[in-house]
C-alpha positions in Angstrom: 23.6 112.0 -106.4 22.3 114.4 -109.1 20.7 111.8 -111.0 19.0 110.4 -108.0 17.5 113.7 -107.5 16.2 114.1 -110.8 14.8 110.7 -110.7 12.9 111.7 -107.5 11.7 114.9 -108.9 10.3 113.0 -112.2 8.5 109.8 -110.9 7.3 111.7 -107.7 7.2 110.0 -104.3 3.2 110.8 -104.6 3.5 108.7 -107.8 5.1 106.0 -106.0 2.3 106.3 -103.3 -0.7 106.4 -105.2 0.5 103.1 -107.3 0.9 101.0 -104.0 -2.5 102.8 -102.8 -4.1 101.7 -105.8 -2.6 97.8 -106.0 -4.1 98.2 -102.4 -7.2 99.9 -103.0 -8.2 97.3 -106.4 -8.6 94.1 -104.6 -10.6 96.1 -101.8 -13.2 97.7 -103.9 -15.9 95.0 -104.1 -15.8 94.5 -100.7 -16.2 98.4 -100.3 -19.2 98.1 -102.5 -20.7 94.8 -100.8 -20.1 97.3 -97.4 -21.8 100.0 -99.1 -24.8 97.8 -100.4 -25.3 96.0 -96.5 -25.1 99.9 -94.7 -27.8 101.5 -97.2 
């Protein structure tokens, strides 16, 4: 149990979060920027 605790505390649910936000967020950005480009 102790090791799964110190396992948490050194990758960081926010670590965890922000990768599957970013494999998310990467395939998403051009079409941000083709949103951005149509709005302006």
């Amino acid at each position: 149990m102790s090791h799964d605790e110190d396992f948490k505390d050194g990758t960081g649910p926010g670590l965890i979060l922000l990768v599957i936000l970013a494999m998310l967020a990467l395939p998403l950005l051009p079409m941000l920027m083709g949103w951005f480009t149509m709005l302006r």
